[in-house]
C-alpha positions as semicolon CSV with decimal commas, in nm:
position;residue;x (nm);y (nm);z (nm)
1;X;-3,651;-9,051;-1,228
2;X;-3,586;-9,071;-1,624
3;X;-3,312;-9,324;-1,605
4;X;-3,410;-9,568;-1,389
5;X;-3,430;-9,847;-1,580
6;X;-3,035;-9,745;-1,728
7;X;-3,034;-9,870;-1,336
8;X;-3,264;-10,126;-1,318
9;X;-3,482;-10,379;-1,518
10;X;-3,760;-10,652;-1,438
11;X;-3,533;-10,922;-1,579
12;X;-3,263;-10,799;-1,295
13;X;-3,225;-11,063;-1,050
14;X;-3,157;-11,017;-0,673
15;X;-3,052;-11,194;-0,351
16;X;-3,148;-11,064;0,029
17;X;-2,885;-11,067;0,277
18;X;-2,944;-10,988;0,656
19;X;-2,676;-10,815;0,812
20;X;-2,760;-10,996;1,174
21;X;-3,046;-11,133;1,264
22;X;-3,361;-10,917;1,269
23;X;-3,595;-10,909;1,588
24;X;-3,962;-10,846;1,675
25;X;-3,839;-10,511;1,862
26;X;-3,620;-10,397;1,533
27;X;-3,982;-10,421;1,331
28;X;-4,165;-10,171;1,593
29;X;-3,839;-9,942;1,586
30;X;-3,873;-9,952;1,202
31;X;-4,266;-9,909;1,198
32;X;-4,274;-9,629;1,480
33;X;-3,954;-9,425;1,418
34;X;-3,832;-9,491;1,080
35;X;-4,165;-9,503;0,888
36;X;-4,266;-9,140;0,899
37;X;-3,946;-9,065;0,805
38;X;-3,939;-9,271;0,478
39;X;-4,315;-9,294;0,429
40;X;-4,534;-9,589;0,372
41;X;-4,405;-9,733;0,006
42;X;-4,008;-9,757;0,122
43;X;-4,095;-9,925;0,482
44;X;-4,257;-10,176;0,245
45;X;-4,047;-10,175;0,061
46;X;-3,801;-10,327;0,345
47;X;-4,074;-10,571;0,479
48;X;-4,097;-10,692;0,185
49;X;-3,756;-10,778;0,115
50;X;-3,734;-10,902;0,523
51;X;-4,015;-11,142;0,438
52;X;-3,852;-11,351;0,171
53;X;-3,548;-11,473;0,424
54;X;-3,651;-11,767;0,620
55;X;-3,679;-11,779;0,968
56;X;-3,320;-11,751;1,142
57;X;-3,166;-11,734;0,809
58;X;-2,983;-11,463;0,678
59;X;-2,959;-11,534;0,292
60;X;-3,271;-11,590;0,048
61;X;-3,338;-11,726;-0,240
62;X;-3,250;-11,604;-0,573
63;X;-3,524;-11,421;-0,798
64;X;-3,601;-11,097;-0,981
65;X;-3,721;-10,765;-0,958
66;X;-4,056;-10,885;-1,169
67;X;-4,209;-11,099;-0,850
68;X;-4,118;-10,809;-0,652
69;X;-4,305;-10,548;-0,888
70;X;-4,599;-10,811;-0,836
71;X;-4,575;-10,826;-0,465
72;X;-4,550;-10,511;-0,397
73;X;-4,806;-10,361;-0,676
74;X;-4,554;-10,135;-0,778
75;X;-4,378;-10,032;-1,086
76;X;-3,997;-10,079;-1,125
77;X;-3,918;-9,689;-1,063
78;X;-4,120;-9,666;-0,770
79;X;-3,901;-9,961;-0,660
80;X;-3,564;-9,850;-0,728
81;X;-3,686;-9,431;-0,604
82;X;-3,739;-9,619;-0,249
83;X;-3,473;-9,812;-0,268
84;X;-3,250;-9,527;-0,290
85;X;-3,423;-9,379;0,037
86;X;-3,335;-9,710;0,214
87;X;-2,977;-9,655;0,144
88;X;-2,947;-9,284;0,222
89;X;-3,120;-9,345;0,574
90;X;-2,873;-9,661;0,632
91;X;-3,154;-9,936;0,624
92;X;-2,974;-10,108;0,298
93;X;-2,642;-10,181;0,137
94;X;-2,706;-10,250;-0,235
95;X;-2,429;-10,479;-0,468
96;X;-2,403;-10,537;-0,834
97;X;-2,225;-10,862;-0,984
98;X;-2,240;-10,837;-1,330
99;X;-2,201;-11,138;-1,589
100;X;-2,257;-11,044;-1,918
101;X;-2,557;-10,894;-2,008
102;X;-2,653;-11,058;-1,702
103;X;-2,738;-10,839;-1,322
104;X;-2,754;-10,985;-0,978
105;X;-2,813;-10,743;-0,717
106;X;-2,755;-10,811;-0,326
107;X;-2,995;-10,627;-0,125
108;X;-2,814;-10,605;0,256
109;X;-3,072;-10,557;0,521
110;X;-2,935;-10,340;0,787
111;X;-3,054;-10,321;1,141
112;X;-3,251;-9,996;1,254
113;X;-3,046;-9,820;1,539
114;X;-3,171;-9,881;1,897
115;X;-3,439;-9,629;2,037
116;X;-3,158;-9,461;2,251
117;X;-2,919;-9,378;1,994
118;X;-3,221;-9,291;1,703
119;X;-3,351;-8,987;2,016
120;X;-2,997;-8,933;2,026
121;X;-2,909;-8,914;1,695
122;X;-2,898;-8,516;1,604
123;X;-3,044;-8,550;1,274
124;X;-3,321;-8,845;1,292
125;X;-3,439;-8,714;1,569
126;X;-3,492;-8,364;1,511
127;X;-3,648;-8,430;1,150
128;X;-3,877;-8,728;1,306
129;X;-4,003;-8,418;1,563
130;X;-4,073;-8,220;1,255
131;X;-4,236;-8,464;1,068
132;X;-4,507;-8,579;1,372
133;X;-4,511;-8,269;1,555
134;X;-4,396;-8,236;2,015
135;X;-4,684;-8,413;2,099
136;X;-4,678;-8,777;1,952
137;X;-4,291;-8,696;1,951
138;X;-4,322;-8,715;2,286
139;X;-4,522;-9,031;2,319
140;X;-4,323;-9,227;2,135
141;X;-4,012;-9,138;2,367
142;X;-4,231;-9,226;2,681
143;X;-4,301;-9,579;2,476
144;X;-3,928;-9,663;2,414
145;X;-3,804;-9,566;2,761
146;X;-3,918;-9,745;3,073
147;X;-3,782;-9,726;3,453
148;X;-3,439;-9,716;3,574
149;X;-3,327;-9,908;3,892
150;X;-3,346;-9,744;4,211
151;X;-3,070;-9,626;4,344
152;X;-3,053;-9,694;4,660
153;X;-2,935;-10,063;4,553
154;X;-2,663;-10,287;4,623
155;X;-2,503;-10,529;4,373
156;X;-2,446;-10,866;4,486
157;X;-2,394;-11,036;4,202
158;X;-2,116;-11,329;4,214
159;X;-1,853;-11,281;3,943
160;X;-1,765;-11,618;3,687
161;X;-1,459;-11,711;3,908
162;X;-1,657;-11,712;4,199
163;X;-1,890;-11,985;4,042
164;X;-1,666;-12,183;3,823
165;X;-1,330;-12,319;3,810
166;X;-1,041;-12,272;3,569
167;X;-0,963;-12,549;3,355
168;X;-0,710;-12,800;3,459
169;X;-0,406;-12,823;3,129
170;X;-0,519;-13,173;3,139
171;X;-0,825;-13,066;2,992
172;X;-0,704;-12,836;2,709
173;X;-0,504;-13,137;2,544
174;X;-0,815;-13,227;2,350
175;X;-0,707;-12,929;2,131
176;X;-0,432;-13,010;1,905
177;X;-0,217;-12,714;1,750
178;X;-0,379;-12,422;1,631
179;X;-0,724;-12,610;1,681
180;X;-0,820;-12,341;1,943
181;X;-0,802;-11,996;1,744
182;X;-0,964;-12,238;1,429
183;X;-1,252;-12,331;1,677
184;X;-1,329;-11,956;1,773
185;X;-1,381;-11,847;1,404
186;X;-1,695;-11,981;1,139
187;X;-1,578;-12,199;0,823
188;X;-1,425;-11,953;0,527
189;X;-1,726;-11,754;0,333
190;X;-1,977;-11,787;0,624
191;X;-2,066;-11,600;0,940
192;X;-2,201;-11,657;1,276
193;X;-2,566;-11,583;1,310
194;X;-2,674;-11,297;1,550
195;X;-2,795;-10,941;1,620
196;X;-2,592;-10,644;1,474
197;X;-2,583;-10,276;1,591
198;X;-2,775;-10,010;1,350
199;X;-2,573;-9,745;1,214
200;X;-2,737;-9,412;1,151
201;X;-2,690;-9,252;0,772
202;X;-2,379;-9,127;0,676
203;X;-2,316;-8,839;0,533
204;X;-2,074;-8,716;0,224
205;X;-1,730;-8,552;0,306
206;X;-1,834;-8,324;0,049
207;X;-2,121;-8,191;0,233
208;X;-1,887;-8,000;0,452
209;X;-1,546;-7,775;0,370
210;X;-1,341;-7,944;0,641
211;X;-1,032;-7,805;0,380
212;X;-1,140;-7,386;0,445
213;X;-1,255;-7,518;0,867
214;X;-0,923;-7,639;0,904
215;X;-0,722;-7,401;0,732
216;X;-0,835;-7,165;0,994
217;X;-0,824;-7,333;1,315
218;X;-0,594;-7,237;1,573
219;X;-0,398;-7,514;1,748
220;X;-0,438;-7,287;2,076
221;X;-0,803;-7,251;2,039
222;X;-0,894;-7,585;1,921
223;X;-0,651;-7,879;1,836
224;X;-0,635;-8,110;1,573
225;X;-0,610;-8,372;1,751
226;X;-0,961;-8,300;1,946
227;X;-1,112;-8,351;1,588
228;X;-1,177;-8,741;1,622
229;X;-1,373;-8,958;1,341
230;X;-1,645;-8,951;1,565
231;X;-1,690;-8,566;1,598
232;X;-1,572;-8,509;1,216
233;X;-1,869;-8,739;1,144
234;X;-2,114;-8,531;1,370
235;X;-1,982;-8,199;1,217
236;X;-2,056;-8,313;0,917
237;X;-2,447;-8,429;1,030
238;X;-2,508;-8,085;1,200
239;X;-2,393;-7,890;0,904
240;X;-2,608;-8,055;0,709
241;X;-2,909;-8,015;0,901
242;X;-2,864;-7,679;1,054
243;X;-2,708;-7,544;0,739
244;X;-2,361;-7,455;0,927
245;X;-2,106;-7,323;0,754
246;X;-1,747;-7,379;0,782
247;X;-1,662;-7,052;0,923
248;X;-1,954;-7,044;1,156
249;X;-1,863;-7,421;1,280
250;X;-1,564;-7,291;1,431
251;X;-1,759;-7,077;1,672
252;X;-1,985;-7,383;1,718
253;X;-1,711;-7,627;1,821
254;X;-1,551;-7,381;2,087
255;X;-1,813;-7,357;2,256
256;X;-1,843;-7,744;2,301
257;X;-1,470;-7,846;2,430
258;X;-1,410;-7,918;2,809
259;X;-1,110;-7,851;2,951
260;X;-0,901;-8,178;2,841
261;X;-0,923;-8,029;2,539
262;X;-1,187;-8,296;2,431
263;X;-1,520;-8,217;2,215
264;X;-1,802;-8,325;2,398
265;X;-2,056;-8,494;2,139
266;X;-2,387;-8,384;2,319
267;X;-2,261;-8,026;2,367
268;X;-2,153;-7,989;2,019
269;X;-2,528;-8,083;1,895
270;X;-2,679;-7,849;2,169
271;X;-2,416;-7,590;2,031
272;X;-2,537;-7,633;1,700
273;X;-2,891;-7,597;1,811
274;X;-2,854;-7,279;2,006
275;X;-2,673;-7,113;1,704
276;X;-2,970;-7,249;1,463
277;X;-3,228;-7,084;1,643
278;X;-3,040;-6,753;1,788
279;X;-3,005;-6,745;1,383
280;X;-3,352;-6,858;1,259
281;X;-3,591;-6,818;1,600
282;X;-3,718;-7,118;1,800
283;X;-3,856;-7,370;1,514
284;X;-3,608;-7,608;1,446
285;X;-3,514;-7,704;1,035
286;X;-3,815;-7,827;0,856
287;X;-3,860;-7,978;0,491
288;X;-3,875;-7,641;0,338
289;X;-3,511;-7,595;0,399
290;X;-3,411;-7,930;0,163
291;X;-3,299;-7,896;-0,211
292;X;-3,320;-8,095;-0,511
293;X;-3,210;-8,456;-0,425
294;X;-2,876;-8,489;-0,659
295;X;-2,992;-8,813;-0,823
296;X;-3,289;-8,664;-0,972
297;X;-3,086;-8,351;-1,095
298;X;-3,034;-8,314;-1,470
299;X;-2,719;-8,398;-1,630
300;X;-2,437;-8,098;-1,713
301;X;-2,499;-7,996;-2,073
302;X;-2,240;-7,998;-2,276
303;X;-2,266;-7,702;-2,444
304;X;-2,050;-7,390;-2,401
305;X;-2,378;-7,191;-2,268
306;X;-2,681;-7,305;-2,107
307;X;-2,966;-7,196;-2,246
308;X;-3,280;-6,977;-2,041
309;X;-3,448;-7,320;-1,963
310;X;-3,154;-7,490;-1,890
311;X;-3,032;-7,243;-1,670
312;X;-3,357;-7,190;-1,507
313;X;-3,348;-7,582;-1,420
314;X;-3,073;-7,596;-1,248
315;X;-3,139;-7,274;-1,034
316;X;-3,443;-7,455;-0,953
317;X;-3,286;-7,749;-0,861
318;X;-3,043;-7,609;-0,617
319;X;-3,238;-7,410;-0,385
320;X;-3,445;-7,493;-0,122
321;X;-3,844;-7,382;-0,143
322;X;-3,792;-7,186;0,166
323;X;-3,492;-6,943;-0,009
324;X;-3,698;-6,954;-0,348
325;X;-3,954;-6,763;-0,170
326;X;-3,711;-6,535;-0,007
327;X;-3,596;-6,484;-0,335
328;X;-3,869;-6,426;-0,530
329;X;-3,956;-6,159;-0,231
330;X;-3,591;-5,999;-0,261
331;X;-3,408;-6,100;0,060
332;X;-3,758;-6,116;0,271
333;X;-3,828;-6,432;0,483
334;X;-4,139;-6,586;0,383
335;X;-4,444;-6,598;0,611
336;X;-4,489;-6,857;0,808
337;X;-4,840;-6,880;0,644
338;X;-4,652;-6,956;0,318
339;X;-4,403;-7,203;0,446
340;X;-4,663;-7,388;0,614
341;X;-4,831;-7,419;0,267
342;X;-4,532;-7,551;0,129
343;X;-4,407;-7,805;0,368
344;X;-4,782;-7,976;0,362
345;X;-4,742;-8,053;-0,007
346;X;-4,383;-8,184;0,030
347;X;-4,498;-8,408;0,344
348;X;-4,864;-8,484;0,178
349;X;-4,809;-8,524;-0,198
350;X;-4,408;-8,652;-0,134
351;X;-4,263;-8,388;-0,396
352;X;-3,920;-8,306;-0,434
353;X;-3,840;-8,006;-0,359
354;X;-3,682;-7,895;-0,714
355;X;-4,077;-7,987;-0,781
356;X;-4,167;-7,790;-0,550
357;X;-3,996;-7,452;-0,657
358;X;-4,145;-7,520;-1,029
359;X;-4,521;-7,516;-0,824
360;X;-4,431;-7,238;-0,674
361;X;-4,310;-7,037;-0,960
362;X;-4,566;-7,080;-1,186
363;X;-4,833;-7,055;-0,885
364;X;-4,677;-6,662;-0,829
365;X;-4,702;-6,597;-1,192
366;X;-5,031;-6,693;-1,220
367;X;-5,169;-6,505;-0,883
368;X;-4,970;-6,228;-0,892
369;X;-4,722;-6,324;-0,651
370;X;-4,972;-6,510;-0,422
371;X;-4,973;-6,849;-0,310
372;X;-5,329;-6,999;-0,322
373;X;-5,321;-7,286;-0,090
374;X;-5,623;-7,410;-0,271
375;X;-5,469;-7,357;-0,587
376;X;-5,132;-7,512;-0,514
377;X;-5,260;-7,870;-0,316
378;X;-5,495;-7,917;-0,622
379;X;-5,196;-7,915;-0,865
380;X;-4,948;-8,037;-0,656
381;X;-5,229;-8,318;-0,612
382;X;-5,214;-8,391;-0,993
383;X;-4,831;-8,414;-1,013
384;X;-4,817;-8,630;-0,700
385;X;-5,045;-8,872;-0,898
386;X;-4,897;-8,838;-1,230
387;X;-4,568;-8,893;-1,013
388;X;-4,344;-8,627;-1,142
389;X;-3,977;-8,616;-0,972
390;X;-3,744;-8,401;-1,171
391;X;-3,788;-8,056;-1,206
392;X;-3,770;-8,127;-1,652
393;X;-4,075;-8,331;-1,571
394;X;-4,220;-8,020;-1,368
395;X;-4,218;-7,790;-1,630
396;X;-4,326;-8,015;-1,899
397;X;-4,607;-8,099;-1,767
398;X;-4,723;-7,727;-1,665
399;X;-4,679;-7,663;-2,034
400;X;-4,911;-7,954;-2,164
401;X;-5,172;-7,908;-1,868
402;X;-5,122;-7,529;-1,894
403;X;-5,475;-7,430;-2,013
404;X;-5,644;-7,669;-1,725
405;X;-5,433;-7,504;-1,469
406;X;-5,552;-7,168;-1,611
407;X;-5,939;-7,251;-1,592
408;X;-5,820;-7,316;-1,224
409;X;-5,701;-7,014;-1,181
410;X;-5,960;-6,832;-1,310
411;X;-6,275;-7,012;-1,118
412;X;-6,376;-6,807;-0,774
413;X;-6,207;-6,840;-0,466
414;X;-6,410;-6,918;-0,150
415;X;-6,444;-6,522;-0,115
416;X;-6,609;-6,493;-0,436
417;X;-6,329;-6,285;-0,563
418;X;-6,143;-6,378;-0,921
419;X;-5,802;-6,457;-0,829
420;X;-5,590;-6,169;-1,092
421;X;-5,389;-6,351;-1,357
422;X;-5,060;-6,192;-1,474
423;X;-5,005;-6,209;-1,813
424;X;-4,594;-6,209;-1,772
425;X;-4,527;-6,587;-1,834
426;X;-4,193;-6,769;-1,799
427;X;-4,027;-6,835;-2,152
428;X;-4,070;-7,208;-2,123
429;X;-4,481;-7,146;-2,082
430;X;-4,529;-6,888;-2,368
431;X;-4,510;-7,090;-2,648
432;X;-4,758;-7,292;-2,479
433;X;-4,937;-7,000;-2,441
434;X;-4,958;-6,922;-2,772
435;X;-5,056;-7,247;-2,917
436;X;-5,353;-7,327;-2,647
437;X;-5,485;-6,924;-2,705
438;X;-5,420;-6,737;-3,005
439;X;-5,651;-6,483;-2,915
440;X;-5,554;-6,403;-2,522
441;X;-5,879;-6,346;-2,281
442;X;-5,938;-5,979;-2,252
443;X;-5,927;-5,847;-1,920
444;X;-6,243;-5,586;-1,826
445;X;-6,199;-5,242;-1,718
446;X;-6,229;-5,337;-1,337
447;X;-6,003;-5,570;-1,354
448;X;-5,723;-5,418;-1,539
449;X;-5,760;-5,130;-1,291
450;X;-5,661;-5,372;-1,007
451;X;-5,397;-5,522;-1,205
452;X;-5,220;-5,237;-1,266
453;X;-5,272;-5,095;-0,874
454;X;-5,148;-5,468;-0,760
455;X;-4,847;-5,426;-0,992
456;X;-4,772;-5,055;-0,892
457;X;-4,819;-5,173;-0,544
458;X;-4,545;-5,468;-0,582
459;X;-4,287;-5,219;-0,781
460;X;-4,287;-4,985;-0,507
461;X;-4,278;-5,192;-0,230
462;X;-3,930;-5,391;-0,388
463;X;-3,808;-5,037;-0,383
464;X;-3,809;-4,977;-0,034
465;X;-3,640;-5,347;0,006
């Protein structure tokens, strides 16, 4: 992220604020649900911060971002890059009171949401089942449930006015006027300690064209009034995840309202569910299907016309990997060979995926439309560690590191075989290019036979798509 510190700066100071108080169960919920989610750094991120209240004490002391670049052994942008994951997944509720030149931030510690509404969630849940695969998805259902009563029980529990008495108005003339309601309530400016409920992220009204899914609706077919916050809210979640549209919704929501004219919640998700895989086959949404996060997008230029590289960027950053392969394929799904590739490096190396469709483009150009699994974790492995975010950062760095990416190209493959290079490079690599080799590697009779046949091979079979 090139702006952070516009953002943030060591001198910055902050405060922590619990929203509730924390328990021992709320850590395990964070460690075993939320953590593969976020990833190590930005569940440390919130330990961290939970550490420095005192025990039963929901405020802590004042100090800045420095000591927590020291406790942490972290720099400032890796700091404020997991921040912003905290406060997407509904973990944290950041402030700014400015003085000056001066900064205090208030960090707000939310509560995790219980086991039973995180399995129940709709979009948690199904991306925590991506991320650790049925099996230890499984186990950690089995280890956040336990047994029910039996049912063949019979309450005989005594009720409060069974055990104590009402009290006499004698007694209630200790309060004077008002004293009552004032007794109920904590002084001005403070709060009662005590546990809060968890809410799971929230999502944008602009992630979904409620405008074009109303102006359609039929008041016989589905009323207005069956639209509640609560299923506007879950619309919202599924069409993000599921990649619903407004049209298609429609058909998603009849199929989920009972005869009262009410929209069941859990038959809406399963709704949404069915249509995602009668539309995309059994595996449910995976990281591939993500774009460019909009905080690490580049800025609108000003000028009138974008130019190639500017226009490439933001192509780049708003597609998904998964539809940058279709694309680069012309309209034909990817193999699940390739996807697999793909989603490893986002999940293993943590790249965006604007990053990711940058690795992948210059990858294809430089294997002649192949993608060397290989070849792709060993540079993906170098940007993860060089910690490139933005797609700008992407392609600079391809063009300073472009002559060590091509002696990887060009060393065997486990088969012995010389993986092809194709000499058609994107504009933004050719004056690279051109500086690192004036005089460009001739290719040998054999192999310029094959590159031509591969290329003849690719024209023709576009063609018939």
């Amino acid at each position: 992220m090139d702006n952070h510190w516009k953002q943030l700066l060591p001198v910055d100071r902050y405060l922590v604020k619990m929203n509730g108080l924390l328990q021992d169960f709320d850590r395990k919920v964070l460690t075993l649900l939320y953590q593969p989610l976020l990833g190590a750094k930005c569940y440390a991120l919130y330990m961290t911060l939970w550490s420095e209240l005192e025990q039963d004490r929901i405020w802590s002391r004042e100090t800045t971002h420095h000591g927590l670049m020291s406790l942490m052994q972290s720099n400032l942008r890796e700091i404020y890059e997991e921040r912003i994951k905290l406060e997407g997944i509904g973990l944290l509720k950041t402030y700014l009171k400015e003085e000056g030149d001066s900064r205090l931030y208030i960090y707000e510690l939310m509560p995790p949401i219980m086991p039973d509404e995180f399995f129940q969630d709709g979009v948690l849940n199904i991306y925590l089942y991506n991320r650790i695969g049925k099996t230890k998805y499984s186990q950690l259902k089995a280890y956040f449930s336990d047994s029910s009563l039996p049912e063949n029980l019979t309450q005989v529990t005594k009720p409060f006015n069974e055990v104590f008495q009402s009290l006499q108005p004698t007694e209630m003339h200790s309060f004077a006027s008002g004293e009552m309601q004032e007794s109920m309530v904590p002084e001005e400016g403070r709060d009662f300690l005590g546990s809060k409920e968890g809410s799971s992220p929230h999502m944008a009204d602009a992630v979904f064209d409620f405008d074009l899914f109303f102006a359609g609706l039929s008041e016989a077919v589905i009323p207005r009034k069956s639209i509640t916050p609560k299923v506007k809210e879950t619309i919202k979640k599924l069409s993000y995840l599921y990649g619903i549209g407004a049209m298609e919704m429609k058909n998603v929501v009849m199929n989920a309202i009972d005869a009262n004219e009410a929209i069941q919640i859990d038959e809406l998700r399963k709704a949404a569910r069915d249509w995602y895989q009668f539309e995309h086959g059994e595996k449910l949404p995976a990281l591939t299907e993500k774009v460019q996060p909009s905080h690490l997008r580049s800025k609108p230029s000003v000028q009138a016309e974008l130019s190639q590289e500017e226009s490439l960027i933001k192509q780049l950053e708003s597609i998904s990997p998964k539809q940058f392969l279709k694309d680069l394929a012309d309209g034909i799904e990817p193999s699940a060979a390739d996807l697999q590739i793909v989603e490893e490096v986002m999940f293993k190396q943590k790249l965006h995926p604007g990053v990711v469709n940058v690795l992948i483009y210059y990858v294809m150009l430089k294997t002649d439309m192949k993608l060397s699994k290989t070849y792709v974790q060993r540079i993906a492995s170098h940007w993860a560690r060089k910690q490139v975010s933005t797609v700008k950062e992407a392609m600079d760095l391809a063009k300073q590191e472009h002559r060590k990416y091509q002696d990887w190209a060009s060393k065997k493959t486990s088969s012995g075989r010389k993986i092809v290079r194709k000499e058609t490079l994107p504009e933004y690599l050719q004056q690279s290019e051109e500086r690192a080799a004036p005089a460009a590697e001739q290719d040998d009779e054999a192999t310029e036979l094959e590159r031509k046949r591969l290329e003849e091979k690719l024209r023709q079979y576009r063609e018939q798509n």
